[in-house]
C-alpha positions in Angstrom: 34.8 10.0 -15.8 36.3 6.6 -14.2 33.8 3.8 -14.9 32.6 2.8 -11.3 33.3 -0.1 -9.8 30.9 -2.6 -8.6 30.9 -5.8 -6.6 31.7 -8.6 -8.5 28.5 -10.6 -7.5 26.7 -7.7 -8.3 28.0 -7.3 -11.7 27.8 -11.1 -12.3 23.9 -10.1 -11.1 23.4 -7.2 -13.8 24.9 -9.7 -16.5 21.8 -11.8 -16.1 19.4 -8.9 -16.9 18.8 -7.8 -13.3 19.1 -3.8 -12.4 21.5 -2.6 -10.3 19.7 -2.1 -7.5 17.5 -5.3 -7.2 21.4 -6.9 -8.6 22.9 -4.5 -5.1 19.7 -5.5 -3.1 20.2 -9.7 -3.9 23.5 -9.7 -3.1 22.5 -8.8 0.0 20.9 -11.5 1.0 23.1 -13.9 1.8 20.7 -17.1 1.4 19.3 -15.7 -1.7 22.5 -14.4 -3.5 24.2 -18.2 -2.8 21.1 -20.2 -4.6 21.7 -17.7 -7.7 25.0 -17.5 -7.8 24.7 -21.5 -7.6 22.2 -21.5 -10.6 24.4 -19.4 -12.8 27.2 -21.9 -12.4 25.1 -24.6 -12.8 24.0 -22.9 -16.1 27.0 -22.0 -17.3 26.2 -18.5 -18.1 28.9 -16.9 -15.9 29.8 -14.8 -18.6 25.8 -13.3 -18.8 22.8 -14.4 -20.8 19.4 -13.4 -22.1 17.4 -10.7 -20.1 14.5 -13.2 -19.9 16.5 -16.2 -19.2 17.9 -14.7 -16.6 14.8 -13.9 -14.8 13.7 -17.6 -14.7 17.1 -18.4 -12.7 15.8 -15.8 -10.7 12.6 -16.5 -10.1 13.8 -19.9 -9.2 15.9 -18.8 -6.9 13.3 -16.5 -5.4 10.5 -19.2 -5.7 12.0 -22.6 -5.5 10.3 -25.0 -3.5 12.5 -26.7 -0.7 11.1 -30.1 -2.3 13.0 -29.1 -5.6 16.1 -27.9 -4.0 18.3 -31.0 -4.9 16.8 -30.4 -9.3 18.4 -27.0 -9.3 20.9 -27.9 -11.5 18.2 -29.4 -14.0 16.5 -26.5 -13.9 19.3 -24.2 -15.0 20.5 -26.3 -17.7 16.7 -26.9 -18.9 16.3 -22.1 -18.6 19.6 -21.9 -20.2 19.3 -24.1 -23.1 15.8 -22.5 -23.8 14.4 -25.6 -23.0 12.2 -24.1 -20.4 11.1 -20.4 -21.8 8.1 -19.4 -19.7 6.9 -19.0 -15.7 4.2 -21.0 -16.8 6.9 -24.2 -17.6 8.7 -23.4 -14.5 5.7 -23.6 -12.4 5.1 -27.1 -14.0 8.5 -28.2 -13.5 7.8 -27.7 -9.9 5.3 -29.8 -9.2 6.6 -32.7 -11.6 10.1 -32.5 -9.2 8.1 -32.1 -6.1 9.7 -34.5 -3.0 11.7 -36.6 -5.8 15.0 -37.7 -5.9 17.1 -36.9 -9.3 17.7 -40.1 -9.9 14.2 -40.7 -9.8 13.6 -38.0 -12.6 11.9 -39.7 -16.1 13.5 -37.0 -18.6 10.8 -38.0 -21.2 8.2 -37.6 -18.9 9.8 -34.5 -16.9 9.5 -33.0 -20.6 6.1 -34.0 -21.0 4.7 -32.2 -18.4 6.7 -29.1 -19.2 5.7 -28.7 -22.6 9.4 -28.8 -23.6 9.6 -28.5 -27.3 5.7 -27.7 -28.2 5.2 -25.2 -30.6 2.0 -23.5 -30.6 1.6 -21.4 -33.7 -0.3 -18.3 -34.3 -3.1 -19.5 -36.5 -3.3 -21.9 -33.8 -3.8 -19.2 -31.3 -6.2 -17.2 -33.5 -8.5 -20.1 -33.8 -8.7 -20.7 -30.3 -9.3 -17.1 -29.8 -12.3 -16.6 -32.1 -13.7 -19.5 -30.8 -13.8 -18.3 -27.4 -14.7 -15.0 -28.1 -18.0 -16.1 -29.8 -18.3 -19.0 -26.9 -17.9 -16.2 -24.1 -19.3 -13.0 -26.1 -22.0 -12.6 -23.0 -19.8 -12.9 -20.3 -17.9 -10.1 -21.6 -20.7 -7.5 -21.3 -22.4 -8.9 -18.4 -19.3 -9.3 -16.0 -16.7 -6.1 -17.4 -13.8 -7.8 -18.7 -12.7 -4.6 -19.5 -8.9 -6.0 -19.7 -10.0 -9.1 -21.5 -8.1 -10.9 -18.6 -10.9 -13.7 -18.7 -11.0 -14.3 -22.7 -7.3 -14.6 -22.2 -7.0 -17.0 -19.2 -10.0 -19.2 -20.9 -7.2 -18.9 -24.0 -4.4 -20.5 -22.1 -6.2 -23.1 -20.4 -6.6 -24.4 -23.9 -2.9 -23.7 -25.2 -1.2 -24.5 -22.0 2.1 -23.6 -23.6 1.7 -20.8 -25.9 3.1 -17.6 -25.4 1.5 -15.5 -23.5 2.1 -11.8 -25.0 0.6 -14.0 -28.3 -2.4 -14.8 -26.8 -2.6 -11.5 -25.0 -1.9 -9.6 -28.7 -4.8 -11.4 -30.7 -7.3 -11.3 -27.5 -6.8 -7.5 -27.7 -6.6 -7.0 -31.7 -9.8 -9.4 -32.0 -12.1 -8.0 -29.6 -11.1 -4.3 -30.7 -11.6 -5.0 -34.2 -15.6 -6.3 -33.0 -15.6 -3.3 -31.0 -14.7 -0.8 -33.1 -16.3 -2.2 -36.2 -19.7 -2.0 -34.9 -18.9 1.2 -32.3 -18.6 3.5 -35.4 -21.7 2.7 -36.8 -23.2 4.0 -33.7 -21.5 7.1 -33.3 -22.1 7.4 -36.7 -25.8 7.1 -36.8 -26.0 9.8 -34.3 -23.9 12.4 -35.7 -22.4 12.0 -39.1 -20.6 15.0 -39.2 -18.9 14.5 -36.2 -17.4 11.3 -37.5 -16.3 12.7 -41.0 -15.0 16.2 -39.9 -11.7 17.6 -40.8 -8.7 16.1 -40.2 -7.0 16.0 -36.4 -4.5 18.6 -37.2 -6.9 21.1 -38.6 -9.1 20.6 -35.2 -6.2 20.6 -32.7 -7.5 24.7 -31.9 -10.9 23.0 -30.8 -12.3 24.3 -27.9 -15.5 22.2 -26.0 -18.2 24.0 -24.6 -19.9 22.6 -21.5 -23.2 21.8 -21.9 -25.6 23.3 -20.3 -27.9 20.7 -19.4 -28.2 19.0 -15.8 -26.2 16.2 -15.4 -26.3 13.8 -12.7 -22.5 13.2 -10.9 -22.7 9.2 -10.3 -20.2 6.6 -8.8 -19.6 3.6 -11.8 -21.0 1.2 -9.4 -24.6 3.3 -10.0 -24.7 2.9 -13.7 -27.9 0.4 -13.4 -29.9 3.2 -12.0 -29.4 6.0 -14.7 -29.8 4.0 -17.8 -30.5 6.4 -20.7 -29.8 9.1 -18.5 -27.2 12.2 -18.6 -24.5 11.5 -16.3 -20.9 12.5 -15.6 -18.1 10.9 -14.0 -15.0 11.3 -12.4 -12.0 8.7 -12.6 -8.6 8.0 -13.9 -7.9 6.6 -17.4 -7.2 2.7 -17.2 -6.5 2.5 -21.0 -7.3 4.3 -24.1 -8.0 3.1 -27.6 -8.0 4.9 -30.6 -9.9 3.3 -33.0 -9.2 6.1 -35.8 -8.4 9.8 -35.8 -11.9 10.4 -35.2 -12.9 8.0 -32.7 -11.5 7.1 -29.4 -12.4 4.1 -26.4 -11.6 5.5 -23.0 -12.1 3.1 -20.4 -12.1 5.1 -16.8 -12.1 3.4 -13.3 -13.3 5.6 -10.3 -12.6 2.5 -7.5 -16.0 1.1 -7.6 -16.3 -0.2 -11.2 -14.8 0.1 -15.1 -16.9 2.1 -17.8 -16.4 2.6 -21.0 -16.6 6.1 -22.8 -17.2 6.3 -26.9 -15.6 10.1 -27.2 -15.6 10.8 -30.9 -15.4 14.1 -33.1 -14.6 17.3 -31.5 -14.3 15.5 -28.6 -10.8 13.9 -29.7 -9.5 17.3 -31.7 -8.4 19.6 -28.8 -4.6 19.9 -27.8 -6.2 18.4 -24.3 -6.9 15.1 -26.2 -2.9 14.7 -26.6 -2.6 14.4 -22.7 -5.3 11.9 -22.4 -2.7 9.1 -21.7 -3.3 6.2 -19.1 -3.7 7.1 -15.6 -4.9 10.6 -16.2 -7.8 11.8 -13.9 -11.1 13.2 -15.7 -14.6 13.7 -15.3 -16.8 12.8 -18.8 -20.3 14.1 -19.2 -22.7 11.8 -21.5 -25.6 9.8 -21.8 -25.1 6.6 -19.9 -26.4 3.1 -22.5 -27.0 -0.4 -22.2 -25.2 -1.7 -25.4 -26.1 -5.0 -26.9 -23.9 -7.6 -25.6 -21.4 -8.3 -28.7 -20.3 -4.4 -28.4 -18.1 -5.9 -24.9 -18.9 -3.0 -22.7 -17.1 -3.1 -19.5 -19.9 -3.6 -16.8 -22.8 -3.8 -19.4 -22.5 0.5 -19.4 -21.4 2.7 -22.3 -20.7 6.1 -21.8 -21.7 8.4 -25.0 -19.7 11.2 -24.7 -20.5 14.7 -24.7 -17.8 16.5 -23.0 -15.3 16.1 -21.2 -12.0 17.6 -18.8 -8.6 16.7 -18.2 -8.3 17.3 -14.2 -4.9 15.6 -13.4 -2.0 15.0 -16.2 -0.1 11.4 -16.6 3.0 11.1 -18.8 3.1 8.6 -21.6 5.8 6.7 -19.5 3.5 4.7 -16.9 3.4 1.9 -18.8 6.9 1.4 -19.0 7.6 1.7 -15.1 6.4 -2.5 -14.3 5.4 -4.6 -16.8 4.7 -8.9 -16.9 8.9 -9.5 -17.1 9.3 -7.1 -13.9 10.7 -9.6 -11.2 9.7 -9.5 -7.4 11.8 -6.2 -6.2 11.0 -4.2 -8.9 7.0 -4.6 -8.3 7.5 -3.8 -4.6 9.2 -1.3 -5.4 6.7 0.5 -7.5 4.0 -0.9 -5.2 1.7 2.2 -5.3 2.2 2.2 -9.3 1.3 -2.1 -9.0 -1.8 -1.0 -6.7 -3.6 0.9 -9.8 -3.9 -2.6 -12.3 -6.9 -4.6 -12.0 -5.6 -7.6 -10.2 -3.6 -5.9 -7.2 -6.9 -3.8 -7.0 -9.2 -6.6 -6.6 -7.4 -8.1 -4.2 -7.3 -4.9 -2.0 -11.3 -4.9 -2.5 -11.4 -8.1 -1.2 -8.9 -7.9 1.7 -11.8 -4.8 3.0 -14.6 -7.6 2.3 -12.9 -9.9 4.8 -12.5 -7.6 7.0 -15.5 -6.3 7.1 -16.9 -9.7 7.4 -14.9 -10.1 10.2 -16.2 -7.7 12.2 -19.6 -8.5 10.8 -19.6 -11.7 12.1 -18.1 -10.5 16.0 -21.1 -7.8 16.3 -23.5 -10.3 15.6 -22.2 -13.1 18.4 -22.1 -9.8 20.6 -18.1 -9.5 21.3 -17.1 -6.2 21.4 -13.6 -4.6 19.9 -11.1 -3.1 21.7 -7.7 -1.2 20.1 -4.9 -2.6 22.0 -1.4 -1.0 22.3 1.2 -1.9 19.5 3.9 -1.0 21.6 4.7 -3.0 25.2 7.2 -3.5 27.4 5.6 -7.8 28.3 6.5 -10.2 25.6 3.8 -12.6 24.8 6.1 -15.2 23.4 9.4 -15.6 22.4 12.2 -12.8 22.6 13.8 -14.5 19.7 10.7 -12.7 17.2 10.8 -9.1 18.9 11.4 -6.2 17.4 13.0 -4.1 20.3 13.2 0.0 20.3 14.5 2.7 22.9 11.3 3.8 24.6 12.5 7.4 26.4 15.5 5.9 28.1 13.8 2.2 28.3 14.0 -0.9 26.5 10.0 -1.5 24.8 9.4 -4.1 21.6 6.5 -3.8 19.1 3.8 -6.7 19.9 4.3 -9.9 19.0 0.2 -10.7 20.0 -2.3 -8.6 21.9 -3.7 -11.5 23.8 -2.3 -10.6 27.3 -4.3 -7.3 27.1 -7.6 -8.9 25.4 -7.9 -11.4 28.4 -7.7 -8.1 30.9 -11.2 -7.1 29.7 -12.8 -9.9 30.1 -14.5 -9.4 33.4 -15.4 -6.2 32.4 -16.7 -6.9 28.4 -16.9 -10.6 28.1 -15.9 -11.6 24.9 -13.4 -9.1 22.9 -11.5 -9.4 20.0 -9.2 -7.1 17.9 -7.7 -6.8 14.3 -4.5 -5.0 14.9 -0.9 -5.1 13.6 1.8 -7.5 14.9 5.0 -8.0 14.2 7.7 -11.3 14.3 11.5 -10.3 14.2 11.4 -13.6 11.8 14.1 -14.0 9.2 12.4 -15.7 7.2 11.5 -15.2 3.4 8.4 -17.6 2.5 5.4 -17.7 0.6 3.9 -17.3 4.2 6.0 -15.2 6.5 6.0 -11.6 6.9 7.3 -9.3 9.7 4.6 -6.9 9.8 0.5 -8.6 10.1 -2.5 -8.0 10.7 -3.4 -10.2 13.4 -7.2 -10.9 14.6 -7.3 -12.4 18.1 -10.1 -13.4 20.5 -10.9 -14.1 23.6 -13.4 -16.0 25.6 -14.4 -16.6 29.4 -16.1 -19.4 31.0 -15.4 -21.7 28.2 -13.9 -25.6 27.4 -11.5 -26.4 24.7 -14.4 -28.3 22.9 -16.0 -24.7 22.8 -13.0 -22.8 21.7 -12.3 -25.7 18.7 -16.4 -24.7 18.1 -15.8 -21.1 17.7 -12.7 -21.2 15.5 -14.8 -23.2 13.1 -17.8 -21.4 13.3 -15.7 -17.9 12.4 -13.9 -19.9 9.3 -17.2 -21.0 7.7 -19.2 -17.7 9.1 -16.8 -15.3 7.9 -16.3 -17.3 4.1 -20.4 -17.8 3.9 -20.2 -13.6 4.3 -17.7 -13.1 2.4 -19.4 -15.2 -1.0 -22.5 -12.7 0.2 -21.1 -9.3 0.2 -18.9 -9.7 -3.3 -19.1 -13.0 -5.0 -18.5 -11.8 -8.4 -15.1 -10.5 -7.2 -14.6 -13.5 -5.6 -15.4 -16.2 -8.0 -13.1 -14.2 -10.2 -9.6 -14.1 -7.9 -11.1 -18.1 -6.6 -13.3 -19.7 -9.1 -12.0 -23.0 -7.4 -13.3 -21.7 -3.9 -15.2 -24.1 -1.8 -17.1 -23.0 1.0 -15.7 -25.5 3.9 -18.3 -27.4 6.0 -18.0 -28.0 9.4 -17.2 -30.1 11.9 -13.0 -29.6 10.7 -11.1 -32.9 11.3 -9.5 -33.2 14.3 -6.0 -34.5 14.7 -3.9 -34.8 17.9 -0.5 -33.4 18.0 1.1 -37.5 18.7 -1.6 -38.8 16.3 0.3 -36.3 13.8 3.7 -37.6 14.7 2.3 -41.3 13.7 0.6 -39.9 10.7 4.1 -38.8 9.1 5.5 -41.7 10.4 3.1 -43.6 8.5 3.5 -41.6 5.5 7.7 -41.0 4.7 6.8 -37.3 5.8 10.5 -36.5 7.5 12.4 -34.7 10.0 14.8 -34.9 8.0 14.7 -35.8 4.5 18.3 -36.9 3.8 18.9 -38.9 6.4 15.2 -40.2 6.6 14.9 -39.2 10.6 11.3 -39.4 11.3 9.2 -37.5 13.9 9.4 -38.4 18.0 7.0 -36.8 20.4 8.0 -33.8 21.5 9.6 -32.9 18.2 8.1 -29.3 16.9 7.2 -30.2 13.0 7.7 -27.5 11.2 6.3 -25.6 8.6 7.5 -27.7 5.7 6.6 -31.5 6.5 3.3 -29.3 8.0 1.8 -28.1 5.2 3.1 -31.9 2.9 0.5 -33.4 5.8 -1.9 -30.9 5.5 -1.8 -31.1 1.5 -2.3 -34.8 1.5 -5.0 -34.6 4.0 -6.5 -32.4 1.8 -9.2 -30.0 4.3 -9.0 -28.0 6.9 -7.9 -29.8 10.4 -7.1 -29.1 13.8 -4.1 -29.9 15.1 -4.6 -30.8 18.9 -2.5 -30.7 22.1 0.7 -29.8 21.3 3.8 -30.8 24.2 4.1 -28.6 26.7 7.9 -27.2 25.7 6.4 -26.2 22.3 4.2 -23.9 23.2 4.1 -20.4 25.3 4.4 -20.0 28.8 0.8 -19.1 29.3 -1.3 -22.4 27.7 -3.1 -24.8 30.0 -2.2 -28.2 30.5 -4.8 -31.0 29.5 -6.5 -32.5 32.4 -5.9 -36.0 31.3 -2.1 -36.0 29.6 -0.2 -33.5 31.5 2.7 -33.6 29.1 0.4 -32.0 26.4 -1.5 -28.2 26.2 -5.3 -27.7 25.4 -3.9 -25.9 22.4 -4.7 -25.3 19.1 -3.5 -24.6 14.9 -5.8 -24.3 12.3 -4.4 -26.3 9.3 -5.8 -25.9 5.7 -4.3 -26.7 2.4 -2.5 -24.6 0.5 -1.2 -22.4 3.3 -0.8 -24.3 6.3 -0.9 -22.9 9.6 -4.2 -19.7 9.7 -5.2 -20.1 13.3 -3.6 -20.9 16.9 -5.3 -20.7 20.1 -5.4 -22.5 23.1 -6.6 -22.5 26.7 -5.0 -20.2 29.1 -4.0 -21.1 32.5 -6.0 -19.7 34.9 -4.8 -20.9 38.7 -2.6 -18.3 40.3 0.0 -20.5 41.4 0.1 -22.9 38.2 0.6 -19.8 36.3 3.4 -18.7 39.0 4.9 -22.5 38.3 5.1 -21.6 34.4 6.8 -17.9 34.8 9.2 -20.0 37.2 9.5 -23.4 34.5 10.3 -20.4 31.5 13.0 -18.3 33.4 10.2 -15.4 33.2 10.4 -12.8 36.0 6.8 -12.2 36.7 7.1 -8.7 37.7 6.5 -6.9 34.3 2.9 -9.7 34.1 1.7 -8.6 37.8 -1.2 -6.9 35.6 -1.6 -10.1 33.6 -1.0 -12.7 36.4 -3.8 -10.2 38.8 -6.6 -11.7 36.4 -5.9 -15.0 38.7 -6.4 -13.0 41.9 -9.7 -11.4 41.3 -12.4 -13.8 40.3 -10.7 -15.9 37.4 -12.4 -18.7 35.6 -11.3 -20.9 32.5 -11.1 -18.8 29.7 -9.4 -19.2 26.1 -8.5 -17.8 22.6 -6.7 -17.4 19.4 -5.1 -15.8 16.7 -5.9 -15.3 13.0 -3.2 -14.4 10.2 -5.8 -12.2 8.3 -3.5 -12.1 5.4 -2.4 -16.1 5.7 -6.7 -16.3 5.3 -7.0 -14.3 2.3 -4.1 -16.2 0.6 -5.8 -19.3 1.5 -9.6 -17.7 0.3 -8.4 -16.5 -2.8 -6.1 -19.4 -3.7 -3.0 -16.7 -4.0 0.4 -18.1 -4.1 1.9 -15.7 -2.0 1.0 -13.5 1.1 2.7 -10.6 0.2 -0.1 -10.4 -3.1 -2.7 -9.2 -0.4 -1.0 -6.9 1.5 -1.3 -3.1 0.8 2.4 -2.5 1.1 4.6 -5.9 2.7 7.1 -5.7 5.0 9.3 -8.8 5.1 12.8 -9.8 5.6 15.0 -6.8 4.1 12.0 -4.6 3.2 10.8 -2.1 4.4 9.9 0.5 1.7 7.9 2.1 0.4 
């Protein structure tokens, strides 16, 4: 059979360690494929390299700041000569380079900070490891580290550079050794001859009777009421370890919590047991305990086996599928497998939790929700963003925003709001941008812009006070650096803005040093440098007329400018925009006519300023840009359920 034939950039690609189709996928992407091809050279390693060398020239070509642009070729000398071996140097490297010049770069120092040339040996790592262990033993059984994530990121604040499969391997071998040491002794003392039967192979004929006895069917999340009772409960294995041929851990996850079930005996010695791999679905019957707090039960629970049944197989090859060294593509590609760890989880708990506090906090201040269409034939902004579709013989886009139809229930309902999807033709591929989102927008009547800058703030400090009440735990353990933000926000005017990064070397254009005039849009990049150095949440204020939509209401007292609106908070940078919305008839004619808009597909919009309209305003909320920033996530599509961004669009 002819060997096929590939694209040279895609086999340059697969020589780095990439797979063919994330190598087919990359070189697809024009912006993206340039910036690797540009790192290889820069590295020298036309010719191929190392699996995991290669995936740090990826992910700095994937993740790169546009502040450390001009070090690329620093960084792929410093991943190619080993230098710089792990994400966790790379991430340092970035910051150290952040907005300087190369010929500003201390090499001693850049070192320094990247740990280049520490060696952190195992005993090293072992100490640290029983120390922290005995120093965080309680946690352990009170909060459910049931993947010893904690123990091991306590571990590498402490060894900043070790390896982290090393400090993940001696977390894991330490705290099963304390398990199982004292775990066997317990099973032990209950039934002896369970413990020291037979050998697996002469038990593999076993057959488990059910027991006849009542046993209550409980959600893991219950365990606190049925102490010392008998229980059973469904789930799907989230690991299993096998202490000895006679005694097995199986930790089980049924979406509301992690327990851990002590199956020992019989219980291990049927040809079912074989299939009990990871991400198998079963229901255990047992007598639910409260363990002394060295054993490390996940959740403070044990589970003392009884019986059990296999409901759903899993093959011994889930593991394998995504793993740490996975880059980007591959994860999103096995999305629904990512979705099942602990961490992707957790965020998905948390993303209902806002949500839900959302729409806590809206009931309460008496709006009501409405379900606005997704699909329209008015564009709300820009035709630049739309994605457009053949709608039974005419031309219809999916919404950009479904503020035009929330202000058409406002004489009827007052204040609305609505959490719906929207979706921005943008090619963009940030750490911020997607092209599907779920949007949350508002609206108000009879209000000033002093009242809608109120509101905004009142939902941001509302919604986060809620949030730290309905799941702090699960907070505190994606954020433990969250702090709840205090109101009033800073205020900042759009040409007070333009003097600030005047003031402060924040450019238009960094090369050439160009700073910001009025009337210049700043965009996202010198943005969020401002809103970093600021350092809390602030409103930017009355943006020029020509930068914002058609629709926005000129300030009283500076005609130039709009009563409008952006929510600014470190880390993210833009989570909110609103404004005022002009509400004379003939001013709003005047804009259609200023924008080259023909007003005829509005005349259900623009009939709100015929009958009976009054000042009114709003805004819109990136739900996921909010969770990035409430969770301190370094990248939006890490709380979405499935992301859709520039060239995806699977699964």
């Amino acid at each position: 059979m002819a060997e096929e034939k590939r694209e040279p950039t895609v086999e340059l690609f697969m020589s780095i360690g990439l797979d063919k189709q994330n190598a087919t996928n990359t070189s697809k992407n024009d912006k993206l494929s340039s910036l690797l091809k540009d790192l290889i050279t820069l590295g020298g390693v036309t010719k191929g390299c190392d699996k995991s060398v290669g995936l740090l020239l990826y992910t700095v070509a994937t993740k790169i700041p546009e502040t450390v642009l001009p070090h690329k070729e620093l960084l792929a000398k410093y991943i190619t000569s080993e230098k710089i071996t792990q994400q966790a140097q790379l991430q340092a490297a970035f910051t150290f380079l952040k907005d300087k010049k190369p010929s500003d770069v201390n090499v001693t120092q850049f070192e320094k900070e990247c740990g280049v040339g520490v060696v952190v040996t195992p005993a090293q790592v072992k100490d640290v490891v029983t120390k922290t262990l005995k120093d965080h033993g309680q946690e352990l059984q009170s909060k459910g580290w049931d993947s010893f994530g904690k123990i091991i990121n306590v571990v590498k604040d402490q060894l900043k550079w070790a390896e982290p499969k090393l400090i993940k391997d001696e977390v894991e071998a330490q705290i099963t050794s304390a398990i199982g040491a004292k775990k066997e002794k317990v099973v032990e003392s209950k039934d002896k001859k369970t413990v020291t039967g037979t050998s697996k192979s002469e038990q593999t004929d076993v057959v488990l009777e059910k027991p006849n006895a009542e046993f209550a069917r409980i959600k893991i999340r219950e365990c606190s009421k049925y102490e010392n009772q008998r229980v059973k409960v469904y789930g799907w294995v989230h690991n299993v370890r096998e202490q000895n041929k006679n005694l097995w851990f199986v930790v089980i996850r049924d979406g509301t919590g992690f327990l851990q079930c002590v199956l020992g005996g019989k219980l291990v010695k049927t040809k079912l047991a074989e299939q009990l791999n990871g991400e198998a679905s079963v229901v255990i019957f047992g007598s639910l305990v409260k363990p002394p707090p060295e054993n490390f039960a996940p959740g403070g629970f044990e589970l003392q086996a009884e019986y059990w049944e296999l409901i759903g197989q899993s093959p011994v090859d889930f593991e394998s599928i995504v793993n740490e060294e996975s880059n980007v593509d591959t994860l999103f590609d096995q999305r629904h497998i990512v979705l099942r760890g602990k961490n992707a989880s957790s965020k998905m708990k948390m993303r209902s939790t806002v949500l839900t506090a959302f729409r806590s906090h809206f009931f309460d201040k008496g709006y009501f929700e409405i379900t606005p269409p997704t699909m329209v034939q008015a564009q709300a902004e820009g035709g630049a963003e739309l994605f457009s579709f053949d709608y039974f013989g005419e031309q219809a886009y999916l919404t950009q925003s479904s503020q035009l139809y929330l202000e058409t229930v406002l004489p009827s309902l007052g204040e609305v709001y609505c959490i719906a999807q929207s979706y921005r033709a943008e090619k963009s591929r940030t750490r911020r941008h997607l092209t599907e989102y779920t949007h949350l927008e508002a609206e108000m009547p009879f209000i000033t812009f002093e009242d809608l800058l109120n509101a905004i703030e009142d939902l941001v400090v509302d919604v986060v006070r809620r949030v730290v009440e309905l799941d702090n735990e699960l907070l505190t353990s994606l954020n433990p650096k969250l702090v709840i933000p205090k109101k009033p926000f800073k205020r900042l005017d759009y040409e007070k803005a333009v003097e600030y990064c005047r003031a402060h070397n924040i450019y238009k254009n960094k090369e050439t040093k160009t700073h910001f005039e009025f009337g210049d849009d700043i965009p996202e990049g010198p943005e969020r440098e401002m809103i970093e150095q600021i350092g809390e949440p602030t409103f930017l204020c009355r943006f020029p007329v020509p930068l914002k939509a058609f629709y926005m209401q000129k300030c009283s007292d500076d005609p130039r400018v709009t009563e409008s609106v952006d929510l600014l908070v470190p880390g993210v940078g833009e989570v909110v925009g609103g404004s005022m919305r002009i509400w004379d008839y003939a001013e709003l004619m005047a804009a259609y006519k200023r924008e080259n808009i023909d007003p005829a597909p509005y005349y259900w919009f623009t009939d709100q300023r015929k009958y009976g309209s009054v000042p009114h305003g709003g805004y819109g909320l990136g739900v996921e840009r909010f969770i990035v920033w409430l969770l301190g996530d370094d990248h939006i599509r890490n709380v979405c359920l499935y992301p859709r961004y520039l060239h995806r669009c699977k699964p």
